[in-house]
N, CA, C and O atoms as a Maestro MAE file, in Angstrom:
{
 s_m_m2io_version
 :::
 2.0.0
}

f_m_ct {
 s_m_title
 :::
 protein
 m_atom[312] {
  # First column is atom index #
  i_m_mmod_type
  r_m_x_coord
  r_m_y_coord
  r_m_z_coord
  i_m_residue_number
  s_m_chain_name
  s_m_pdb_residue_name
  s_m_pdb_atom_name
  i_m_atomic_number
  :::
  1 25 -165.553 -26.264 124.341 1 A "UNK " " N  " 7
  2 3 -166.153 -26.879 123.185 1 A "UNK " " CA " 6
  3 2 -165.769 -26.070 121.958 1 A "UNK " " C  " 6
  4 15 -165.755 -24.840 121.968 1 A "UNK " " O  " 8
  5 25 -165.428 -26.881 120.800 2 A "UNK " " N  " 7
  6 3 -165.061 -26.107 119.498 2 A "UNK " " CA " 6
  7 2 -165.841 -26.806 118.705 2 A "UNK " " C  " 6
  8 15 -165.759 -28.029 118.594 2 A "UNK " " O  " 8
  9 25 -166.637 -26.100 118.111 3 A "UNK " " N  " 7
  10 3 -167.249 -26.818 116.783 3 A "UNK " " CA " 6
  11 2 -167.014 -26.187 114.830 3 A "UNK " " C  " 6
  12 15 -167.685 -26.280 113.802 3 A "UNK " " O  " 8
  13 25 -165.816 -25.637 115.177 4 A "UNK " " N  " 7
  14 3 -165.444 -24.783 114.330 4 A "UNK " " CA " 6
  15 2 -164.400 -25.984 113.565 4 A "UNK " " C  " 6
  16 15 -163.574 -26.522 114.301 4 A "UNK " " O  " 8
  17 25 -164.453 -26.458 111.859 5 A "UNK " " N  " 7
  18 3 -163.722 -27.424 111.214 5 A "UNK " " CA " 6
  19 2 -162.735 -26.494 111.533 5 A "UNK " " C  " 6
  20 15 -162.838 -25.302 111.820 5 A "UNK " " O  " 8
  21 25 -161.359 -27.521 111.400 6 A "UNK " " N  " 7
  22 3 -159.924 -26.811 110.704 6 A "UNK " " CA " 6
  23 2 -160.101 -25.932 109.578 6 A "UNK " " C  " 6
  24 15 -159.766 -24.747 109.598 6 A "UNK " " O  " 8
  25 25 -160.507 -26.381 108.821 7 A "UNK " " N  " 7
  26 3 -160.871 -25.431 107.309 7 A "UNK " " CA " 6
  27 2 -161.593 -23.971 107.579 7 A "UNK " " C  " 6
  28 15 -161.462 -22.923 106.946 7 A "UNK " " O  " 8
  29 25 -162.098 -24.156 108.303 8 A "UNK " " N  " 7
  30 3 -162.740 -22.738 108.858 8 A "UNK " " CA " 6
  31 2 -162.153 -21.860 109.604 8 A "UNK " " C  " 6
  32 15 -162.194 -20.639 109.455 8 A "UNK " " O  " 8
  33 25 -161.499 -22.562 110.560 9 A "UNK " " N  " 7
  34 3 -160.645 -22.159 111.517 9 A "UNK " " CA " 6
  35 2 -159.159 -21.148 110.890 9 A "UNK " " C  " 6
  36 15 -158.719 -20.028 111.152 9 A "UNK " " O  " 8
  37 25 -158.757 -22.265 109.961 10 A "UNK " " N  " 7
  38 3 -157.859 -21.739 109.190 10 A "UNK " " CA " 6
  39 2 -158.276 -20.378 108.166 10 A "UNK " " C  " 6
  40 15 -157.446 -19.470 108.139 10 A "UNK " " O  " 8
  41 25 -159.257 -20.255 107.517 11 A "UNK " " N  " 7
  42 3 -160.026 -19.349 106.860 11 A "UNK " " CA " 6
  43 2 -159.997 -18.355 107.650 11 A "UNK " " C  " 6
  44 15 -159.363 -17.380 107.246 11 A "UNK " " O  " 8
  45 25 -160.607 -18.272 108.905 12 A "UNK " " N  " 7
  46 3 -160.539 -16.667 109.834 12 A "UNK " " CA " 6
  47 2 -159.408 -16.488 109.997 12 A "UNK " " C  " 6
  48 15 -158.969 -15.376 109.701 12 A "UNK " " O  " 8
  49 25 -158.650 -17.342 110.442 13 A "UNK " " N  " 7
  50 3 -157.067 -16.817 110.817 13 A "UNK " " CA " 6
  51 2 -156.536 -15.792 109.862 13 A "UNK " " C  " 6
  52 15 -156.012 -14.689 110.018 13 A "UNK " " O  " 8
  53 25 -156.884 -16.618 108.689 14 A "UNK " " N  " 7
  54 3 -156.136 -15.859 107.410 14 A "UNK " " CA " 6
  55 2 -156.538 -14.614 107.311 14 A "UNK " " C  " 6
  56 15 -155.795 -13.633 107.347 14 A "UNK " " O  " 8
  57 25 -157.976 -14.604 107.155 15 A "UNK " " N  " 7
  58 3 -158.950 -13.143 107.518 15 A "UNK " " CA " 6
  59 2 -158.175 -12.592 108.111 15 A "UNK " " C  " 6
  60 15 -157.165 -12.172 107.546 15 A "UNK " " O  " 8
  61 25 -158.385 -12.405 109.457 16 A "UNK " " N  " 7
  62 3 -157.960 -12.283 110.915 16 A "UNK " " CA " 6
  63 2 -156.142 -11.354 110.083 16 A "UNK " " C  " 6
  64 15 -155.728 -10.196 110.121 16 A "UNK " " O  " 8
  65 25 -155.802 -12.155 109.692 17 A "UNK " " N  " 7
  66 3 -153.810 -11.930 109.384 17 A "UNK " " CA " 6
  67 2 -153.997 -10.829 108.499 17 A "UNK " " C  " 6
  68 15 -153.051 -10.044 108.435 17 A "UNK " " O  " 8
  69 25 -155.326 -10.515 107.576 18 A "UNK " " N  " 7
  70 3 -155.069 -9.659 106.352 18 A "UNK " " CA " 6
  71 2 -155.441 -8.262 107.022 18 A "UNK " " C  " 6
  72 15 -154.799 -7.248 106.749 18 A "UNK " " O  " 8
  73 25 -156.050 -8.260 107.530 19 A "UNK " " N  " 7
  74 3 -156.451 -6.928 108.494 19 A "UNK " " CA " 6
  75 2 -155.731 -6.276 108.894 19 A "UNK " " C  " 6
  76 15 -154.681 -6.768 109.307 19 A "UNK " " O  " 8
  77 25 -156.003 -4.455 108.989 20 A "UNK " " N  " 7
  78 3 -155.048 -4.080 109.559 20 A "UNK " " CA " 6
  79 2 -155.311 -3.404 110.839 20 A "UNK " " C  " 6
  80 15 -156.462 -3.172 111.211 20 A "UNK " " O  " 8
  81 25 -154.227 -3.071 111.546 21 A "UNK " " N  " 7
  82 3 -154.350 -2.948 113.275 21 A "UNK " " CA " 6
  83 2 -155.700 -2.200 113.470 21 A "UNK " " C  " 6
  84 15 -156.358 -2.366 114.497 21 A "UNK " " O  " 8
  85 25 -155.996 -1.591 112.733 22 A "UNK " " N  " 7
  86 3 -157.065 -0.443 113.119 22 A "UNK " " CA " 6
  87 2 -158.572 -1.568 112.909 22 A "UNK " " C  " 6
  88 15 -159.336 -1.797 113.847 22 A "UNK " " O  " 8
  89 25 -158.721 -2.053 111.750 23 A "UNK " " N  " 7
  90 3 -159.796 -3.074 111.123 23 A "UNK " " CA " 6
  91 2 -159.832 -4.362 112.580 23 A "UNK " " C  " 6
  92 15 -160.774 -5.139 112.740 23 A "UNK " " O  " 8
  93 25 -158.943 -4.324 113.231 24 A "UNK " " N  " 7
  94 3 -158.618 -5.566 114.216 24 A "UNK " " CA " 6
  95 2 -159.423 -4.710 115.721 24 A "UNK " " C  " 6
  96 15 -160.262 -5.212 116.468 24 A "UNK " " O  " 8
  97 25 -158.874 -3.424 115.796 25 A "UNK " " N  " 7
  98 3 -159.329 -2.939 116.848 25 A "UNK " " CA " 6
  99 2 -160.856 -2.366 117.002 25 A "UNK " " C  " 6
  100 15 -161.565 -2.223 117.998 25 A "UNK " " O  " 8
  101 25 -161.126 -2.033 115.287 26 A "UNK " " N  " 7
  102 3 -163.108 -1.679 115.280 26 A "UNK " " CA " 6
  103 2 -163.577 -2.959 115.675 26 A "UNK " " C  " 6
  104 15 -164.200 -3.197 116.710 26 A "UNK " " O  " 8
  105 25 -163.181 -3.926 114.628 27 A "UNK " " N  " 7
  106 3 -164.075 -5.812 115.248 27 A "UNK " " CA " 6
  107 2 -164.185 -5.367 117.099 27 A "UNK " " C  " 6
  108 15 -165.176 -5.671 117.762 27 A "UNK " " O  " 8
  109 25 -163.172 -4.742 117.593 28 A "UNK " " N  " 7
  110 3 -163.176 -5.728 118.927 28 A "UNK " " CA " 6
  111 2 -163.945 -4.624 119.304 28 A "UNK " " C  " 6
  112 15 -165.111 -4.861 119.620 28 A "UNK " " O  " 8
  113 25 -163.630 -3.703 119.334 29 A "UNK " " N  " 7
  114 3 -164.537 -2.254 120.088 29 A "UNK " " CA " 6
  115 2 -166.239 -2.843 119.749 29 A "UNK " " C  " 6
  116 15 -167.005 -3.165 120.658 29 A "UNK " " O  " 8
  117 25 -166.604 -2.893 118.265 30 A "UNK " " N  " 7
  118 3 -167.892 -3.495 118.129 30 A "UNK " " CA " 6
  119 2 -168.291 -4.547 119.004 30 A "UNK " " C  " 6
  120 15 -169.042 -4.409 119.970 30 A "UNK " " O  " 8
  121 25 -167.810 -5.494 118.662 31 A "UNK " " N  " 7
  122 3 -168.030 -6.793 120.053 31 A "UNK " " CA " 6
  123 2 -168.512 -5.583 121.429 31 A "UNK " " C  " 6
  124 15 -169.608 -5.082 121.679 31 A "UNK " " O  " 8
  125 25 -167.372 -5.451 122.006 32 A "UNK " " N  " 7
  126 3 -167.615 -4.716 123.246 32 A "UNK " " CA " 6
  127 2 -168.948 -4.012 123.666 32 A "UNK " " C  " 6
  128 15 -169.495 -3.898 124.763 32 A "UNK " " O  " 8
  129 25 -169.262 -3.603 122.482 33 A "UNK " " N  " 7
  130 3 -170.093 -2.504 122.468 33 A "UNK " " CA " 6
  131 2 -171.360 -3.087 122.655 33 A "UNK " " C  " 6
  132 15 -172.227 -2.609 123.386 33 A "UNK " " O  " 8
  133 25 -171.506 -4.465 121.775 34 A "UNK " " N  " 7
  134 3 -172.684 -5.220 121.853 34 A "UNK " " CA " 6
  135 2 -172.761 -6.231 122.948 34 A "UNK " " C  " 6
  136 15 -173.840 -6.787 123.151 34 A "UNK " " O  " 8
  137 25 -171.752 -6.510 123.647 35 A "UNK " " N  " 7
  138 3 -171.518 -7.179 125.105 35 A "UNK " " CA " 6
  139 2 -171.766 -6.183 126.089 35 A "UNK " " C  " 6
  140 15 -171.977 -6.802 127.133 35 A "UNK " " O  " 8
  141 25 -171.836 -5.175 126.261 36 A "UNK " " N  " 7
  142 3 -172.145 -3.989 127.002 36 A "UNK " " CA " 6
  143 2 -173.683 -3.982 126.948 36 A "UNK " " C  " 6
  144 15 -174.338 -4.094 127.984 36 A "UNK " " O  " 8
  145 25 -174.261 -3.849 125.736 37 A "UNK " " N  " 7
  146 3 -175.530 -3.293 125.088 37 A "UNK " " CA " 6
  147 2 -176.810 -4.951 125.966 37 A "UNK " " C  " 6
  148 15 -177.890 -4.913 126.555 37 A "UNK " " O  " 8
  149 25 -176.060 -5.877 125.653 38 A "UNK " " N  " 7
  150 3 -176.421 -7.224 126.318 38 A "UNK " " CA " 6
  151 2 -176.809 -7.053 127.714 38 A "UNK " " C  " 6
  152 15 -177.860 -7.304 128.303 38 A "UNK " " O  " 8
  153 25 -175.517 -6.486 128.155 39 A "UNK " " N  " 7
  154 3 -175.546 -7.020 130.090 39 A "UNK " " CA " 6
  155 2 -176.374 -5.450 130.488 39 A "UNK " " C  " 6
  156 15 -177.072 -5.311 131.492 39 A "UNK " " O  " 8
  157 25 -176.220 -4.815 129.892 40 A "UNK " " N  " 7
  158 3 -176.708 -3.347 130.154 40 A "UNK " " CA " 6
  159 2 -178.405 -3.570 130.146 40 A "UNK " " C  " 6
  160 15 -179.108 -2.737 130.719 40 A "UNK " " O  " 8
  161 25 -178.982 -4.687 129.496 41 A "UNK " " N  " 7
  162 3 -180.371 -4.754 128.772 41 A "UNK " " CA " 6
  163 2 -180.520 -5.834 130.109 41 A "UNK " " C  " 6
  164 15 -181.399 -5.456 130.884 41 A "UNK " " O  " 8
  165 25 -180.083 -6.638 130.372 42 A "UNK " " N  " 7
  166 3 -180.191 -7.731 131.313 42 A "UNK " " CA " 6
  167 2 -180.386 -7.103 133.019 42 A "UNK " " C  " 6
  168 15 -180.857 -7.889 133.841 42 A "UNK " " O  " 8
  169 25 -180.012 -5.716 133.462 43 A "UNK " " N  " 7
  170 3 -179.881 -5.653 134.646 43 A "UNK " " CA " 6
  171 2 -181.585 -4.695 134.951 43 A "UNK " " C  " 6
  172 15 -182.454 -4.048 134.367 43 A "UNK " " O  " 8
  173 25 -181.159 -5.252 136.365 44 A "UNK " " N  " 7
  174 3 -183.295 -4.880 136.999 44 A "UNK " " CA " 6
  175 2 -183.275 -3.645 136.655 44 A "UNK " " C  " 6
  176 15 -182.369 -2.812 136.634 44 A "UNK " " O  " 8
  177 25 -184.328 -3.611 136.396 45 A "UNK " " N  " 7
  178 3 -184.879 -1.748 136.267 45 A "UNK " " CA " 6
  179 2 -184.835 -1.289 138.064 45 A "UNK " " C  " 6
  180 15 -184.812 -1.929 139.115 45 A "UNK " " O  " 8
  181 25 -184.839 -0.021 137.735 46 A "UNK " " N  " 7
  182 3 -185.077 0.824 139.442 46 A "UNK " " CA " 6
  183 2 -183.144 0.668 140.430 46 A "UNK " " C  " 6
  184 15 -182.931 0.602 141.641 46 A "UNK " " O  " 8
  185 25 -182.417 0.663 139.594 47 A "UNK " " N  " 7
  186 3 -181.424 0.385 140.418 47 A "UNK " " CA " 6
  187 2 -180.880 1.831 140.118 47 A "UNK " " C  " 6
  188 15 -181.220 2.062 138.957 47 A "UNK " " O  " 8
  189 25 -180.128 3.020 140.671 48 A "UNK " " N  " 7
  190 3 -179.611 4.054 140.999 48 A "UNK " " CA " 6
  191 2 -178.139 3.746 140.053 48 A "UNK " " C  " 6
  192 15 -177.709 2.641 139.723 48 A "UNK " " O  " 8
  193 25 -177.519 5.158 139.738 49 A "UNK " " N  " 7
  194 3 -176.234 4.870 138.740 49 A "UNK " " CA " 6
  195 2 -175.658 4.025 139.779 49 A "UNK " " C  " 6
  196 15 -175.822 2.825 139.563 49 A "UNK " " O  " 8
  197 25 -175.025 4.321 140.856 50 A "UNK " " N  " 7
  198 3 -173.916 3.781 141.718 50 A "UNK " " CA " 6
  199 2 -174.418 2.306 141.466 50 A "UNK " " C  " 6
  200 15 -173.501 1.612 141.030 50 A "UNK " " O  " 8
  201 25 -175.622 1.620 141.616 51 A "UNK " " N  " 7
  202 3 -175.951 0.340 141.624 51 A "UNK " " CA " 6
  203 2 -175.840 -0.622 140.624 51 A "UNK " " C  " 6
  204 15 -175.498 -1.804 140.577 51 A "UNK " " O  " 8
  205 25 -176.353 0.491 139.583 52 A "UNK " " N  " 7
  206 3 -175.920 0.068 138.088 52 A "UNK " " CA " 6
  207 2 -174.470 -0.258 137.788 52 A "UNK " " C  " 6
  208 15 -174.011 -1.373 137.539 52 A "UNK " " O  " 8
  209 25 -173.828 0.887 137.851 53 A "UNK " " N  " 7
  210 3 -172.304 0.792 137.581 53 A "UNK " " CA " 6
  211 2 -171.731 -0.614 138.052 53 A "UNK " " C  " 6
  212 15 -171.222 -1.583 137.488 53 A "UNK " " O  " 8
  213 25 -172.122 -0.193 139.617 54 A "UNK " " N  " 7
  214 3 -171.710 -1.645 140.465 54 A "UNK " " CA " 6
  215 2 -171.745 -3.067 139.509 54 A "UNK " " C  " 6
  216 15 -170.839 -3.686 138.952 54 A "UNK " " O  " 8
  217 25 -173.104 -3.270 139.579 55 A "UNK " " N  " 7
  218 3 -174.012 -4.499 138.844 55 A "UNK " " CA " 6
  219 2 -173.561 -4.941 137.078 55 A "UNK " " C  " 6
  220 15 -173.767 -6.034 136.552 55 A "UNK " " O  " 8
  221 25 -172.995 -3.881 136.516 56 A "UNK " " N  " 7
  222 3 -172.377 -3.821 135.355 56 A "UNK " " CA " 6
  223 2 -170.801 -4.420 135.380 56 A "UNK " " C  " 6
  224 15 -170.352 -5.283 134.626 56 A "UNK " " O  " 8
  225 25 -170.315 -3.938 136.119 57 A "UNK " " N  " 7
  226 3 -168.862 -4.368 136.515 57 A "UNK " " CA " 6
  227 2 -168.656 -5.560 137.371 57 A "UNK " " C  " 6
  228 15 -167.663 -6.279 137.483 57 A "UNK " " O  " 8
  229 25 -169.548 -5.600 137.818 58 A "UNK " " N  " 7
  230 3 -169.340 -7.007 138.361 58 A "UNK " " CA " 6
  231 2 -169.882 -8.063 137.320 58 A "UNK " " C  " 6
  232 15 -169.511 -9.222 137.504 58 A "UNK " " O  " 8
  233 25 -170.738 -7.799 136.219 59 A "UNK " " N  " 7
  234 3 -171.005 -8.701 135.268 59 A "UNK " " CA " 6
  235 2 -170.510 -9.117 134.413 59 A "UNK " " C  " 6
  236 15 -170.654 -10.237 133.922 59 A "UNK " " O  " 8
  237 25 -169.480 -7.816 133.928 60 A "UNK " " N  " 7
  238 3 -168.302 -7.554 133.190 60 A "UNK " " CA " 6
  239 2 -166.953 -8.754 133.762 60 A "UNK " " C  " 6
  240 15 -166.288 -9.645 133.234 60 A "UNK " " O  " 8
  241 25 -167.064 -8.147 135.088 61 A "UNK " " N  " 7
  242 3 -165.047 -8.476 135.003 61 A "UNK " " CA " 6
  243 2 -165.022 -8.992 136.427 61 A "UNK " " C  " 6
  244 15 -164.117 -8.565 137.143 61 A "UNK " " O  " 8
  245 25 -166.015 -9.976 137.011 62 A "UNK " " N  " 7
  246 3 -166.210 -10.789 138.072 62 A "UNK " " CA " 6
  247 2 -165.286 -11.895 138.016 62 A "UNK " " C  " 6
  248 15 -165.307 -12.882 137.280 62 A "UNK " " O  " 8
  249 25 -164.216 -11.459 139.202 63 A "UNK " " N  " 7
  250 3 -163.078 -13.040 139.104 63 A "UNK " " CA " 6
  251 2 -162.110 -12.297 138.730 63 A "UNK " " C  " 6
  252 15 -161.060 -12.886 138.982 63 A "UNK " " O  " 8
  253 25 -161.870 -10.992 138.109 64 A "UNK " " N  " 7
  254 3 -160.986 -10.650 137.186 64 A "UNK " " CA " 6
  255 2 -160.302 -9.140 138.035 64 A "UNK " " C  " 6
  256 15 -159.274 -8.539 137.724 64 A "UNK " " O  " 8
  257 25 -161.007 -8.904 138.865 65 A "UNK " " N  " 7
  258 3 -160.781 -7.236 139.052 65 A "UNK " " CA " 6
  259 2 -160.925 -7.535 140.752 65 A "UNK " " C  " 6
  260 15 -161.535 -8.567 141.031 65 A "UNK " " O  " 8
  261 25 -160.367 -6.643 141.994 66 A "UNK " " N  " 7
  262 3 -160.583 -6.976 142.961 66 A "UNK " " CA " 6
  263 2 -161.726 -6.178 143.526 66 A "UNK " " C  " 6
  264 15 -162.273 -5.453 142.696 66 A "UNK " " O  " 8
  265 25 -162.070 -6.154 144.392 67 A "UNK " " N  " 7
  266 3 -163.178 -5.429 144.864 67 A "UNK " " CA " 6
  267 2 -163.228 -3.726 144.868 67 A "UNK " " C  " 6
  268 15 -164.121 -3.113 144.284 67 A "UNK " " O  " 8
  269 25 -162.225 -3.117 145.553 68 A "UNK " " N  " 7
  270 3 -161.795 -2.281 145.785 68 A "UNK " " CA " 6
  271 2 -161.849 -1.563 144.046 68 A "UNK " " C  " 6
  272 15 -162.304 -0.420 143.997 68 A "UNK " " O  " 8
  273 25 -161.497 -2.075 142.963 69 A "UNK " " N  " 7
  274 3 -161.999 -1.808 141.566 69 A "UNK " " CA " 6
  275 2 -163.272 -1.255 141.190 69 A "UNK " " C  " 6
  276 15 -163.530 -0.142 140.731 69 A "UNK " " O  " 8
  277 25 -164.194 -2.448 141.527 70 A "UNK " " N  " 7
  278 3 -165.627 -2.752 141.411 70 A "UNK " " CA " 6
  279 2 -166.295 -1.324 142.243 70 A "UNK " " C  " 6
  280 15 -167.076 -0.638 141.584 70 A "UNK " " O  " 8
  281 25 -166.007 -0.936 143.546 71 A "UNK " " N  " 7
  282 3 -165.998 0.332 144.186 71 A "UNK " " CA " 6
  283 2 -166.014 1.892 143.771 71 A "UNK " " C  " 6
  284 15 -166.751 2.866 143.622 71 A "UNK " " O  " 8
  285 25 -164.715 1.452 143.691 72 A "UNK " " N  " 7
  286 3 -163.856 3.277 142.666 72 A "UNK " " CA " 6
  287 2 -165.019 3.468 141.156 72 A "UNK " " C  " 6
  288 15 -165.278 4.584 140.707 72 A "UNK " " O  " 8
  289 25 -165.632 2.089 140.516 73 A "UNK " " N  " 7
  290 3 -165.960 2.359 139.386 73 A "UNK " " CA " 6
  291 2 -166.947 2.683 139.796 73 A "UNK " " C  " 6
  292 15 -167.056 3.889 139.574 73 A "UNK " " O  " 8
  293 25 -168.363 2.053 140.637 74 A "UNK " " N  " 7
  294 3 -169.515 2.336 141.073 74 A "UNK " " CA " 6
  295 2 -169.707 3.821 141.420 74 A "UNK " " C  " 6
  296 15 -170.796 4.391 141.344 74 A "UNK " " O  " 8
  297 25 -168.425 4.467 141.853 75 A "UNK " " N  " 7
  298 3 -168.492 5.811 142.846 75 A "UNK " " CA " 6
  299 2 -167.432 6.785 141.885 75 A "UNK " " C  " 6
  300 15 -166.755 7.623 142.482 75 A "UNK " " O  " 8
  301 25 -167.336 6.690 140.761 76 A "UNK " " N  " 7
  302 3 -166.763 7.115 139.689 76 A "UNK " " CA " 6
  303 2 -167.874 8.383 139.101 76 A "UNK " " C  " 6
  304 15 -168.801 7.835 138.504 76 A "UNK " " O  " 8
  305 25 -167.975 9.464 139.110 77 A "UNK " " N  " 7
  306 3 -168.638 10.368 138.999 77 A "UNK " " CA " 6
  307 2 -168.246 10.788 137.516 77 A "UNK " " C  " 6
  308 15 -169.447 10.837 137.253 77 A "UNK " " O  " 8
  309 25 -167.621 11.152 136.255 78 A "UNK " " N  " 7
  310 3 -167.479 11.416 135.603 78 A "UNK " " CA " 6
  311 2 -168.169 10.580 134.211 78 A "UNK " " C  " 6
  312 15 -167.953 10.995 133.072 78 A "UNK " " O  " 8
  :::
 }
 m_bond[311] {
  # First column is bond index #
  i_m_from
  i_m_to
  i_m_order
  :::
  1 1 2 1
  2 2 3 1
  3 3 4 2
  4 3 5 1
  5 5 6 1
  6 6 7 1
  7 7 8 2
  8 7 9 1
  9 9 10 1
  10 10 11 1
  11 11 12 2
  12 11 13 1
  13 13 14 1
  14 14 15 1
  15 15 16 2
  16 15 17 1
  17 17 18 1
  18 18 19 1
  19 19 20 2
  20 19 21 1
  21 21 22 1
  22 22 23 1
  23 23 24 2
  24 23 25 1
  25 25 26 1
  26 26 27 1
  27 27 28 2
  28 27 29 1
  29 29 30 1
  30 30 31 1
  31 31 32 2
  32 31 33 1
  33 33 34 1
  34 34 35 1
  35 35 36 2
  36 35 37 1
  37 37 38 1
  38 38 39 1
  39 39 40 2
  40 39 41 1
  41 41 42 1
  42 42 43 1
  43 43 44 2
  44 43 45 1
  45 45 46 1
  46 46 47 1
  47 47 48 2
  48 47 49 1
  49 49 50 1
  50 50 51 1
  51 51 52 2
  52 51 53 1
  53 53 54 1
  54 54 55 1
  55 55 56 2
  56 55 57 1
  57 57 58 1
  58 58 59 1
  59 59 60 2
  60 59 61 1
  61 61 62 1
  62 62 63 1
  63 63 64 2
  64 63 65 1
  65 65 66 1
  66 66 67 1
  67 67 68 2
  68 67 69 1
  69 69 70 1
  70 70 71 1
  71 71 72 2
  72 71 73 1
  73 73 74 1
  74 74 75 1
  75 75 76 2
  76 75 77 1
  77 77 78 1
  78 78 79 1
  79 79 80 2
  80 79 81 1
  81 81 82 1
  82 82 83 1
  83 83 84 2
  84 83 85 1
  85 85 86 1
  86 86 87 1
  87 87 88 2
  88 87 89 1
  89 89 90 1
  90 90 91 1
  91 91 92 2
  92 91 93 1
  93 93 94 1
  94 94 95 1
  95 95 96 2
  96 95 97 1
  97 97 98 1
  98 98 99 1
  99 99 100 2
  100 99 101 1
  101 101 102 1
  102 102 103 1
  103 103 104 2
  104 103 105 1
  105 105 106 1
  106 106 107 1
  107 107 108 2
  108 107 109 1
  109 109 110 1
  110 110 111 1
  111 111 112 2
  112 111 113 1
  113 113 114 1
  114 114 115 1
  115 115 116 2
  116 115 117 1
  117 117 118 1
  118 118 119 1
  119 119 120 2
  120 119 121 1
  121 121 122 1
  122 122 123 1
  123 123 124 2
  124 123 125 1
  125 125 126 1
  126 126 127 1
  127 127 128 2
  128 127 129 1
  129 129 130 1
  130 130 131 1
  131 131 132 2
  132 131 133 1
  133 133 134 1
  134 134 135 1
  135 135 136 2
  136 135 137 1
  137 137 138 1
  138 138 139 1
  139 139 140 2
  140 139 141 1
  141 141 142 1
  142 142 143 1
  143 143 144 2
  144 143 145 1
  145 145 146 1
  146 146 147 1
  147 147 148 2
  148 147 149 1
  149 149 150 1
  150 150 151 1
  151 151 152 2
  152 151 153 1
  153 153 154 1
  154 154 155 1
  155 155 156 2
  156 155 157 1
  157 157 158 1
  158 158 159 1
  159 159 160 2
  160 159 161 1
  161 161 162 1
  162 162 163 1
  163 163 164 2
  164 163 165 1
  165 165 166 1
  166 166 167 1
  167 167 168 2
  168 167 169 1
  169 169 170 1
  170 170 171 1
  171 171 172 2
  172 171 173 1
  173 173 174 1
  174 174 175 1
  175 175 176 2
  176 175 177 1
  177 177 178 1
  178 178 179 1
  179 179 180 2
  180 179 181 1
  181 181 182 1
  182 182 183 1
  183 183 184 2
  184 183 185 1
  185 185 186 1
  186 186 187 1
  187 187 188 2
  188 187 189 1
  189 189 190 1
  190 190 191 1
  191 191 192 2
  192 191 193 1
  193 193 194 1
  194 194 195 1
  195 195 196 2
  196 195 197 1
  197 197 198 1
  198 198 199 1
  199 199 200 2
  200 199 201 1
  201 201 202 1
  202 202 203 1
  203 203 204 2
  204 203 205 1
  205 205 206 1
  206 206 207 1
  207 207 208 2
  208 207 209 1
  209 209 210 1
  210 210 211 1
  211 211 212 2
  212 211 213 1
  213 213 214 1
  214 214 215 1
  215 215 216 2
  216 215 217 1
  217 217 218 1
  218 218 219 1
  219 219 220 2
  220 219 221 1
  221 221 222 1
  222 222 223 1
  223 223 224 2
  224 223 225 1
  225 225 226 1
  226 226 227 1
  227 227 228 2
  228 227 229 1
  229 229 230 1
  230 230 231 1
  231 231 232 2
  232 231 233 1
  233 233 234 1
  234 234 235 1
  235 235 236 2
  236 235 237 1
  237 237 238 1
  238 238 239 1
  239 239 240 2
  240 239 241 1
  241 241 242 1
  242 242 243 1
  243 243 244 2
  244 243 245 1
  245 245 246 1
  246 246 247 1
  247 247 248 2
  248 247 249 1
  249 249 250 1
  250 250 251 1
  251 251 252 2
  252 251 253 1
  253 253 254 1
  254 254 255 1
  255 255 256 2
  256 255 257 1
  257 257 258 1
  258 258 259 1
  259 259 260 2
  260 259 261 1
  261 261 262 1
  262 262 263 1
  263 263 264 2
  264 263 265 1
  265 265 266 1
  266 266 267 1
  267 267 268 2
  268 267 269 1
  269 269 270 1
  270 270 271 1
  271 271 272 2
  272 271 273 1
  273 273 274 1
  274 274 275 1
  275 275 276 2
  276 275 277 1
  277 277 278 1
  278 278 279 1
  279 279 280 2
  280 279 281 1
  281 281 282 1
  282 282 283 1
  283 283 284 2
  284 283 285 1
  285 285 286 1
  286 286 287 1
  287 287 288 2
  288 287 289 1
  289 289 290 1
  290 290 291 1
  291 291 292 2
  292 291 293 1
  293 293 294 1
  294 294 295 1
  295 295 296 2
  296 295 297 1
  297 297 298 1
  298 298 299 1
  299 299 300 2
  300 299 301 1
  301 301 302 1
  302 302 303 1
  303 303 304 2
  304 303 305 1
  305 305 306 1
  306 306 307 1
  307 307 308 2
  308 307 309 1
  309 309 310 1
  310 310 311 1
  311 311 312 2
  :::
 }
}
């Protein structure tokens, strides 16, 4: 679904084009940060880091990453 006019559409682009690499990469890091801050707020209380981690990454990048991923990150100590 798009509910965004052409005229608008066209307007961010332009935005979007005047920016520079660094101004392009804070937008996205921010996003991230508040998509993190989201799923991070959403998961049960009482779950252990390993469970968390788990439960985070699979909320994150489910479909996208293979299991064996989802694992190494849960049991990722650093």
């Amino acid at each position: 679904m798009n509910d965004t006019s052409a005229e608008m559409e066209a307007m961010v682009t332009e935005r979007y084009r005047r920016m520079t690499p660094s101004q392009r990469v804070s937008i996205a890091s921010s996003m991230f940060d508040t998509a993190r801050a989201i799923v991070e707020s959403s998961l049960p209380e009482g779950l252990n880091r390993r469970e968390r981690r788990l439960a985070f990454a699979r909320r994150m990048y489910d479909g996208e990453l293979p299991e064996a991923a989802f694992q190494a990150f849960a049991d990722w100590k650093g």
